[in-house]
N, C-alpha and C positions, 0 to 999 in steps of 0.2 A: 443557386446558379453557380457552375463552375467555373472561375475564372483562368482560364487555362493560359499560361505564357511561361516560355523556357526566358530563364533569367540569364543575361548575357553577360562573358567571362565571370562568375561566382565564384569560381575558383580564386581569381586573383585580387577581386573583391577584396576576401572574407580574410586572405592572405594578408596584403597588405592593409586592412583599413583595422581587424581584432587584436586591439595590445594588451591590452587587459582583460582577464576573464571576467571581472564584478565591476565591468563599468557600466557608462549610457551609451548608447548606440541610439542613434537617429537617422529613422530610414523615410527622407522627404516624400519618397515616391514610391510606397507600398507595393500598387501593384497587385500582381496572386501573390507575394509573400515568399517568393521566391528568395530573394537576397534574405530578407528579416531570419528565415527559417536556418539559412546556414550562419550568417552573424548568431542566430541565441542558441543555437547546437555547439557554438563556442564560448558560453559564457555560461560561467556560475551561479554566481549569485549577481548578476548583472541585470540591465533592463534593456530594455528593445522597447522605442518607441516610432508607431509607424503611420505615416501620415499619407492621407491620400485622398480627393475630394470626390473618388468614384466611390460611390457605396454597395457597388457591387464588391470592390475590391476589398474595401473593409471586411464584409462580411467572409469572403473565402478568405483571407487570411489570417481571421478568425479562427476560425475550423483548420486552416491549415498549420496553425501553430498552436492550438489547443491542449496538444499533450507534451509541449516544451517546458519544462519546471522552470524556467527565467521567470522574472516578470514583466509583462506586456503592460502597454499603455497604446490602444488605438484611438484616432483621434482621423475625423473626415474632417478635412479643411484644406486649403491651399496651401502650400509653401511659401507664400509671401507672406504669410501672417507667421512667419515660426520666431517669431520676436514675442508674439501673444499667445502662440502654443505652448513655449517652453516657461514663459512669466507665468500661465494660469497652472502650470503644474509645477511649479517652485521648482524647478530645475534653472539652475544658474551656469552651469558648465558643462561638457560631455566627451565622452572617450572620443566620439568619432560622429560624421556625417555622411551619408549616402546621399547620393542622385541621381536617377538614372532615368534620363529624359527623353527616352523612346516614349511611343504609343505601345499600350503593349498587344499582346497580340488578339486578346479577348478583343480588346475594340475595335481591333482591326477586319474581327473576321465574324463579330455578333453586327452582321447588316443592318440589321433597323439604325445602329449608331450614327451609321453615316460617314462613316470614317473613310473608306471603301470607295474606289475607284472602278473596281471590280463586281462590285455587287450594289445593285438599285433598290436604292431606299431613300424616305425621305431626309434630304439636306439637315444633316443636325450638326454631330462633330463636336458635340458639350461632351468634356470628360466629368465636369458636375452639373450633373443631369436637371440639378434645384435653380441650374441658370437658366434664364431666360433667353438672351442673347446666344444666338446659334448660325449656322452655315447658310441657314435660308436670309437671315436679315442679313448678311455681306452680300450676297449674292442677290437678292433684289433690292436692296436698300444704298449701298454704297452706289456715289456715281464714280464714272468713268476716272475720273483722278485717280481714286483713293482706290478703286479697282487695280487700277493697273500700278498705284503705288504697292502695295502688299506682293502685287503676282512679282513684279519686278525686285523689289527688296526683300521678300521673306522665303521665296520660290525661286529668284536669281534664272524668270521666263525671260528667253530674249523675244519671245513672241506676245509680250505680257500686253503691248497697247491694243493690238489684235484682237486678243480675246475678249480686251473689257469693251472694246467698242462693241462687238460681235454680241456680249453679255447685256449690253443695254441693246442695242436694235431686239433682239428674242423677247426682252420684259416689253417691249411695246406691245411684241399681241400677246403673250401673255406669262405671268409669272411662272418662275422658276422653281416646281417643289423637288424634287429629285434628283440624288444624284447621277443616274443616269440617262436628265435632260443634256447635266451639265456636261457630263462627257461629252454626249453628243454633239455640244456647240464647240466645246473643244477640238473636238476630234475632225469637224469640218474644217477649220483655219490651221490648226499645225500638223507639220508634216509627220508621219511616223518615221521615226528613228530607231532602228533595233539596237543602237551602240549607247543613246541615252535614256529607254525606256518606254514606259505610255505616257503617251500625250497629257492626259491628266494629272500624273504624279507631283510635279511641281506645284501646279495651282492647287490640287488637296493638301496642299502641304501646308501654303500659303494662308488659306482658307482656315485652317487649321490652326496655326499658331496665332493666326488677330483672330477668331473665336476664344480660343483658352488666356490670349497676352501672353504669351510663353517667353517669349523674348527680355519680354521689357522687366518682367520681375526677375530675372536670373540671377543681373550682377549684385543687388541688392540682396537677396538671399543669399549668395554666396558670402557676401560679407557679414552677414548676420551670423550666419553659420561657423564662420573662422571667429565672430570675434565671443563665442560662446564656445569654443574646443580650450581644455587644457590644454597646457604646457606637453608636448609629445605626442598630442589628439591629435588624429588625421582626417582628413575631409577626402573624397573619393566622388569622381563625377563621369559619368556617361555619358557621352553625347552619340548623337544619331546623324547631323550633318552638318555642315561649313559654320553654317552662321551661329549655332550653338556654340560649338567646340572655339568658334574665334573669341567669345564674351568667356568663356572657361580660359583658356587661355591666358588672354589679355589681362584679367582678375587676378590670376593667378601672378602675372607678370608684376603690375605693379603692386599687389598683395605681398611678394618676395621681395622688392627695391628696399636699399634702406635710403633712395633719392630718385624722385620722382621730380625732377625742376627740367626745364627742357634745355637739351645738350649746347646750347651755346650760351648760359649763364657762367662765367667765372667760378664761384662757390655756388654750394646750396644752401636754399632759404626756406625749401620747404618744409623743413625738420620731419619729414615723413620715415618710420621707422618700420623696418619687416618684420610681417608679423608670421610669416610663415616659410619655411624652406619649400622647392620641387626637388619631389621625391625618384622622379626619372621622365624621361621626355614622353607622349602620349602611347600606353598599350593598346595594342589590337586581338581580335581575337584570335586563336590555334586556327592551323591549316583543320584540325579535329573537330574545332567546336562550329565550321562553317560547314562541315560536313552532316551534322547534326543539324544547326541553326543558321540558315541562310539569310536571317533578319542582322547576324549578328555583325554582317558584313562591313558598312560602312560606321560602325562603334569604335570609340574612341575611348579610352579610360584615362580621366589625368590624376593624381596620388598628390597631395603635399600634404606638410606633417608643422603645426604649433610650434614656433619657436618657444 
């Protein structure tokens, strides 16, 4: 199966994150292999290891880096276990870290997934497919709270109590398997807007990050990640929208402090030390590369580098 996705700014990537040509590279979020393939086109005798819990992904980037002379280590698993990726393959430190937290666009556009707001198929939206827990058990299973908590906190719907009331009244007569039921209840309660989208984009969004926990494991990974970089290793992260990019940020922020105590303490007591410089305020992508890649739009790239 061909996992197709244009990998966003790679240029500036491969630019600022490759110091060394025979180091480790650590690419959290695989993917088609996209970024891994120009990262080990710049390395020597280095290793590219690339992790990603779709096994679709695995296998194309596979093949798609199969004639790279580096050496490769693929590995399907989550990024919240890269404390136990990196322990089980005796890796203790590494040049660099990638993450790049879009959907990519295979999943976006292979229907059956569910990803897709646009194309009806049944409610899934697991990027590891070996989960169990998926779009359909949010959407019939969650009540009205915890509905409208997600739409409102992870989707930032101001129509969010709307639709989870509207969401429970539809499971009385009868269950929700499609994602093109769900638009439909969507699509009755909010209004269309051509200046903020389709109606549904928000709540697949929503729907989307409490199936995969995309949130909640970030800022842990991100520290796992700095505190396995050499000395001069850089860490490099993508983000795709607000609430991503604010937990990268924020990580970042107090990850650079060399005092983290709150501003109306006298001295500091926290003895918290920086562990990492920012490298420049967030990149976006070329007027060019949206011309090619209109996914690449709302992307954000933030760069720090191992004190």
């Amino acid at each position: 199966m061909n996992f197709n996705h244009l990998s966003v700014m790679a240029d500036e990537v491969t630019k600022n994150l490759v110091t060394n040509r025979n180091g480790i590279y650590v690419d959290c979020t695989l993917g088609g292999g996209g970024h891994s393939l120009l990262i080990a086109e710049n390395l020597d005798d280095g290793l590219i290891v690339g992790i990603d819990q779709d096994q679709a992904a695995i296998e194309s980037s596979k093949i798609r880096l199969e004639k790279i002379s580096c050496k490769k280590i693929f590995v399907q698993d989550n990024f919240s276990h890269l404390e136990k990726i990196l322990s089980d393959r005796e890796i203790d430190f590494a040049d660099g870290f990638l993450f790049d937290l879009g959907v990519s666009s295979y999943q976006i556009d292979t229907a059956e997934r569910g990803f897709s707001y646009i194309h009806n198929a049944p409610l899934d939206m697991r990027m590891n497919q070996s989960q169990k827990f998926s779009a359909r058990d949010v959407v019939n299973n969650y009540d009205e709270e915890n509905l409208y908590k997600i739409f409102h906190e992870y989707g930032e719907e101001k129509f969010s109590n709307r639709i989870a009331k509207t969401i429970i009244n539809a499971r009385k007569i009868k269950s929700i398997e499609t994602t093109g039921e769900l638009v439909k209840i969507i699509e009755s309660v909010v209004p269309f807007n051509k200046k903020s989208g389709h109606p549904a984009k928000r709540i697949f969004q929503a729907i989307r990050i409490e199936v995969n926990n995309e949130l909640n494991i970030l800022q842990s990974s991100i520290e796992t990640a700095v505190n396995h970089l050499k000395s001069g290793g850089r860490i490099a992260i993508i983000t795709f929208h607000s609430l991503e990019d604010r937990i990268v940020k924020n990580t970042f922020k107090i990850m650079a402090s060399d005092c983290i105590c709150p501003k109306d303490l006298p001295i500091c007591v926290c003895n918290h030390k920086a562990q990492i410089k920012i490298l420049s305020k967030a990149v976006t992508a070329t007027e060019e590369e949206l011309k090619k890649n209109s996914r690449a739009k709302s992307a954000k790239l933030r760069i720090a580098e191992k004190i």
